[in-house]
N, C-alpha and C positions, 0 to 999 in steps of 0.2 A: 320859281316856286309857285306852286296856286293852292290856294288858303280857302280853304271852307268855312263858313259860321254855323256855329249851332246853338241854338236859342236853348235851354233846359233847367230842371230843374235838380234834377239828382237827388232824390231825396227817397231811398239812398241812391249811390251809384249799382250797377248790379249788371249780371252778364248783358242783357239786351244794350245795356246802352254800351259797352265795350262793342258790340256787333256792330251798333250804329257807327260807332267810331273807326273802325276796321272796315267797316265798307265803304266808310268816306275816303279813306284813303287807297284804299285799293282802285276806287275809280280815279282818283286823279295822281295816282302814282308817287313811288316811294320819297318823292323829293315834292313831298306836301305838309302845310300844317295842317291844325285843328284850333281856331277861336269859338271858345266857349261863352254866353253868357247867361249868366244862370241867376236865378233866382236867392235872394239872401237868408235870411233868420225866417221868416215868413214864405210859404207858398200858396199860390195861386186857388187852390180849393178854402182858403180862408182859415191856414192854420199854421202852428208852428213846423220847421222842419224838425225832423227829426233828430238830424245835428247840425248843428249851428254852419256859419255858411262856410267858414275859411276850413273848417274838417273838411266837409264835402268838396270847395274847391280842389282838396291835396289830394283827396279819393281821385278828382280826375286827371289831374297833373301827372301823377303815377299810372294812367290807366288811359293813356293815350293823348291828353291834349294837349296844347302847347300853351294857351293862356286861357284865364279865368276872367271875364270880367263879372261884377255886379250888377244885373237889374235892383235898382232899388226898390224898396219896399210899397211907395202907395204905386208905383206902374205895376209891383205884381199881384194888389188885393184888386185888380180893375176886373174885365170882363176877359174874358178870351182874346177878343179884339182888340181891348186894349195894352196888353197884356203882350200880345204878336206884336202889335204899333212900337210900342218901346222898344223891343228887343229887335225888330228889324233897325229902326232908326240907328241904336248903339251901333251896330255892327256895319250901318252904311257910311256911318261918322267917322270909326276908322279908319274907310278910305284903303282898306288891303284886302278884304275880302272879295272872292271872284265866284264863288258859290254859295248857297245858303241849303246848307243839309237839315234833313227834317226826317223823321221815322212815321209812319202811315200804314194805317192797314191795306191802304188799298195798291202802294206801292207805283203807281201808274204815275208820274209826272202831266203825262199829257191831258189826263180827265180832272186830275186835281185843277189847273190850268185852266180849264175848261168851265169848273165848278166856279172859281172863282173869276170869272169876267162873267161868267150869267148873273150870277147873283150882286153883281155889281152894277148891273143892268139898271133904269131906271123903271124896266116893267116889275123889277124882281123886287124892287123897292118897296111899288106902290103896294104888292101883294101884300108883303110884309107886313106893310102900314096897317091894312086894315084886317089883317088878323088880328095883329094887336090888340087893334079898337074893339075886337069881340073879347077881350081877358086873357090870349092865350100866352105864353112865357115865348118871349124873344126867338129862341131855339126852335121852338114848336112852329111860328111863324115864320121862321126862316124853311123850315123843310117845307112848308106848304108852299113857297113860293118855288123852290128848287122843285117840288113832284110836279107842281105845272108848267113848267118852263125846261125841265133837264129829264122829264120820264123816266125811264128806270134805274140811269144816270144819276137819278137823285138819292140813291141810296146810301151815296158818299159823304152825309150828310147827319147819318144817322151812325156814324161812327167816330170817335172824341178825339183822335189823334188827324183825322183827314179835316175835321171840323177847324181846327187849329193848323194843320197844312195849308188848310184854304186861304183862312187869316194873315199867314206870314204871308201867302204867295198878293192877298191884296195890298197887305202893308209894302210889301215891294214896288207894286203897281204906283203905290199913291206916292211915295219918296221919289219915284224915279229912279229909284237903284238897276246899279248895272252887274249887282248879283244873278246868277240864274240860279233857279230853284230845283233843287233837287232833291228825292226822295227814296227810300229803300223800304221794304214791306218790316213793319215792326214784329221785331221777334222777342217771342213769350209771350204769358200771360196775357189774358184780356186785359186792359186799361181798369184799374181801380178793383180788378177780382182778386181774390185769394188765392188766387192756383200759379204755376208757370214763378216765374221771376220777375213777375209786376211789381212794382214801387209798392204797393198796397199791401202785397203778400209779406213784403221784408218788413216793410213797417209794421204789419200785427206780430211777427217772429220777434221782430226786436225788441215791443212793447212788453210781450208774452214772458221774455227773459230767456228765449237764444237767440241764437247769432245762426243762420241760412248760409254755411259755410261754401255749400254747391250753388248758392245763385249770386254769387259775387265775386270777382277777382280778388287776387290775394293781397293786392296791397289796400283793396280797399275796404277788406276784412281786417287789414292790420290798424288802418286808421279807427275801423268802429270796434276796437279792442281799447285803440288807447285811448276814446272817448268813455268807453262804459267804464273804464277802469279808474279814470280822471272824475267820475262822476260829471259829467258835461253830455250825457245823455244816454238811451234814446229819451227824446221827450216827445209831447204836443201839446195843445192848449190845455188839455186835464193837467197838465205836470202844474200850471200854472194857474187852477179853477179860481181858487180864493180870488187871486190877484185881478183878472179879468173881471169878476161877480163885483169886489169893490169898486174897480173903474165902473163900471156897467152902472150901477145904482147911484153913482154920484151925478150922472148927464142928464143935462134937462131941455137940452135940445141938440139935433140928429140929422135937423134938415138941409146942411153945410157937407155931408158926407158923400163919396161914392156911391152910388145904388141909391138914395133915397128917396122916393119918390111916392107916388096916392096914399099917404098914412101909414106909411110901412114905418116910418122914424117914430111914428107917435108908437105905432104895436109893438117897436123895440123898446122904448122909454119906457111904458107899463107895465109890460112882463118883467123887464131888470128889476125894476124894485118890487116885486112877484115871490119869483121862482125861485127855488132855491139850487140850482144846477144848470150850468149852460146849454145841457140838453133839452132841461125843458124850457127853457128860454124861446131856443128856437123852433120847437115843436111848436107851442104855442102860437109864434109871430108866424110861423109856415101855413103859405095860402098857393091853389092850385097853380095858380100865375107863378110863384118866384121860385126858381130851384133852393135846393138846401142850399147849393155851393157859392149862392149871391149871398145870402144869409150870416153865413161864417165870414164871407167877404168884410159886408157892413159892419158884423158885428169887430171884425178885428181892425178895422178903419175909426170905430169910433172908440174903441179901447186905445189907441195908439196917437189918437188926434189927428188923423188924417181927413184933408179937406178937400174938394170937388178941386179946390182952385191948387191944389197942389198937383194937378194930375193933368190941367187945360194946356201945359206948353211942354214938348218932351225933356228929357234928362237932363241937364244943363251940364252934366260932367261923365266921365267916362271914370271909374274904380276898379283897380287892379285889384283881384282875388289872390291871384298865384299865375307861376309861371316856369317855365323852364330856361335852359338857356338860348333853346330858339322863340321862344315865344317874348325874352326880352331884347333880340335883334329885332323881332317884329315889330316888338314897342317903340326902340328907337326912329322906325320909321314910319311911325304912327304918328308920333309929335310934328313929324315936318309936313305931316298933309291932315290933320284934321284941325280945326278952328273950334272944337269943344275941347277943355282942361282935359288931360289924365293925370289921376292922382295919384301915386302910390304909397307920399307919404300925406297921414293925417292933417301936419300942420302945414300944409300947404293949400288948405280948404279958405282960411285967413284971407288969403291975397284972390279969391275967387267973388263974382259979383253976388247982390244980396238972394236971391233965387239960390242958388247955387249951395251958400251958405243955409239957409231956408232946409232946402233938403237934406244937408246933411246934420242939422241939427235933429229933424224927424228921425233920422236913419239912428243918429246915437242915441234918442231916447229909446227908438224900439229895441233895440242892441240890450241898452239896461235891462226893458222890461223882460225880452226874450231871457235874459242869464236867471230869472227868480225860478223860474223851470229845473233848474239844476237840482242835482240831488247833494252834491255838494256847495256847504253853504259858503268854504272857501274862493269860489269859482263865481261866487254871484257878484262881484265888486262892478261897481256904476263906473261909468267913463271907459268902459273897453273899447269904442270905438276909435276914441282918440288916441290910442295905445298901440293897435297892431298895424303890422304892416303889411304886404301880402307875403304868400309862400313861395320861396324860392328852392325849383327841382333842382340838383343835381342829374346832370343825362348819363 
């Protein structure tokens, strides 16, 4: 059997990424899985998901994959980079994975490849460096090093899903994993536009109050039924403004946090006890150097208490989301070749070292804070993390 990984977020699940999953498997033939690990309560642009993470696990359980694990929470408020770090390391800790599938505009394996050992370069470095030192944002500095080192090559660069191909395909590089990286042209939507079957498009539909019945599989329209119906969402950090605004205005220091860095924690600490809406929170603290999406990052790291030093050593544990019944044969042979815990029950967090315990005390408090988002106030009870267990498919 040969097992593909795919790093994601699903938020929501939607046709492209069923594509993504159907061509994973079409290349390595009908006697393959799919290890997912995805992102939890929290995504990576520095907000709430839209439903909570064990919904979205079941969205892909039913909709092609065979297991679900966890990226927890402060690996997915990181950078891109860090972000791709975590999520390759999970799946090289495993120890079953023979492929690492990724969706890209550019589709080309070979120039992605390519992209990422130039820029790993030490000349690509030093470019890097000193763009910096002139003000410009990380990203911006990195293309500049890529247009003069990779020429028109470099354009690969200037697109968010290859940006993040590039990343898994380094973080491979530096683990030593004996995944090979693979990739298929992404289909739909531009990344983060309104049109097509982008994540972005379904999340303003679902905020909007309907449900995009043609840009999602059926099961995974049946799960954001039994969600809206449950009141357990859609949500995002507005479902939750008050709650954030209070955290926000009680901190009085920021410099312990992800991202913070030249007085950016002080321009957050000012404006919180300022503003009166997280929008202009971050308008205000937003300068040419930092994108929005570092910004939401910080700001949901220091709402949640998360700390630089929680983020310095990868995952210390592997968490089951959901599964089927091949993805928990998988499991069984997961246990006898990785040396990182898999959890699937909560109270077996107890007998794991102090690290270990460390993050998943973070992860149950964001869990609490994530549920005040609900529109039902039945749904909002504290200690859910310690409660669920993952979701088990019937095939």
């Amino acid at each position: 059997m040969k097992i593909a990984g795919i790093i994601c977020e699903y938020n929501p699940f939607h046709l492209g990424h069923a594509h993504h999953i159907e061509m994973t498997r079409q290349a390595l033939g009908d006697n393959s899985a799919i290890v997912c690990v995805m992102s939890g309560n929290y995504v990576q642009r520095g907000d709430f998901a839209v439903f909570n993470k064990h919904a979205r696990a079941k969205m892909a359980i039913y909709c092609g994959a065979d297991v679900v694990i966890e990226l927890p929470t402060p690996y997915v408020l990181l950078s891109a980079e860090g972000f791709a770090r975590a999520g390759v390391y999970i799946l090289d800790k495993l120890g079953i994975c023979d492929y690492l599938s990724f969706g890209s505009e550019s589709g080309d394996i070979d120039i992605l490849n390519k992209a990422a050992s130039i820029i790993l370069s030490d000349k690509a470095q030093t470019i890097t460096r000193e763009w910096l030192g002139k003000g410009v944002s990380y990203a911006a500095a990195q293309q500049k090093a890529a247009d003069s080192l990779l020429g028109m090559q470099s354009d690969v660069f200037k697109s968010p899903n290859n940006v993040l191909g590039i990343e898994y395909i380094k973080a491979a590089e530096e683990y030593g994993t004996t995944m090979r990286p693979m990739t298929f042209i992404r289909k739909g939507g531009v990344h983060d536009s309104d049109s097509g079957y982008s994540a972005s498009a379904l999340r303003k539909a679902l905020m909007n109050g309907s449900i995009p019945l043609e840009l999602m599989p059926g099961p995974a329209v049946a799960v954001c039924l039994e969600e809206i119906v449950s009141g357990r969402g859609p949500v995002s950090v507005k479902s939750a403004e008050l709650a954030v605004l209070s955290r926000l205005r009680t901190l009085n220091e920021l410099s312990e946090i992800p991202g913070a860095s030249e007085g950016l924690e002080r321009r957050f600490i000012r404006y919180a006890a300022l503003e009166s809406s997280i929008s202009s929170i971050l308008t205000k603290v937003k300068t040419r150097r930092y994108p929005m999406s570092r910004l939401r990052r910080m700001m949901m790291c220091a709402v949640l208490g998360i700390k630089d030093d929680d983020t310095q050593k990868p995952p210390p544990y592997i968490k089951v989301l959901a599964m089927n019944e091949t993805g928990m044969k998988l499991l069984g042979s997961v246990r006898k070749k990785t040396e990182v815990p898999v959890i699937t029950k909560p109270a077996s967090v107890h007998k794991l070292c102090e690290s270990a315990k460390r993050l998943f005390s973070l992860e149950a408090a964001a869990t609490d804070f994530f549920v005040l988002s609900y529109k039902n106030n039945k749904e909002r009870s504290g200690g859910q993390e310690w409660r669920k267990s993952p979701i088990i498919a019937k095939e």
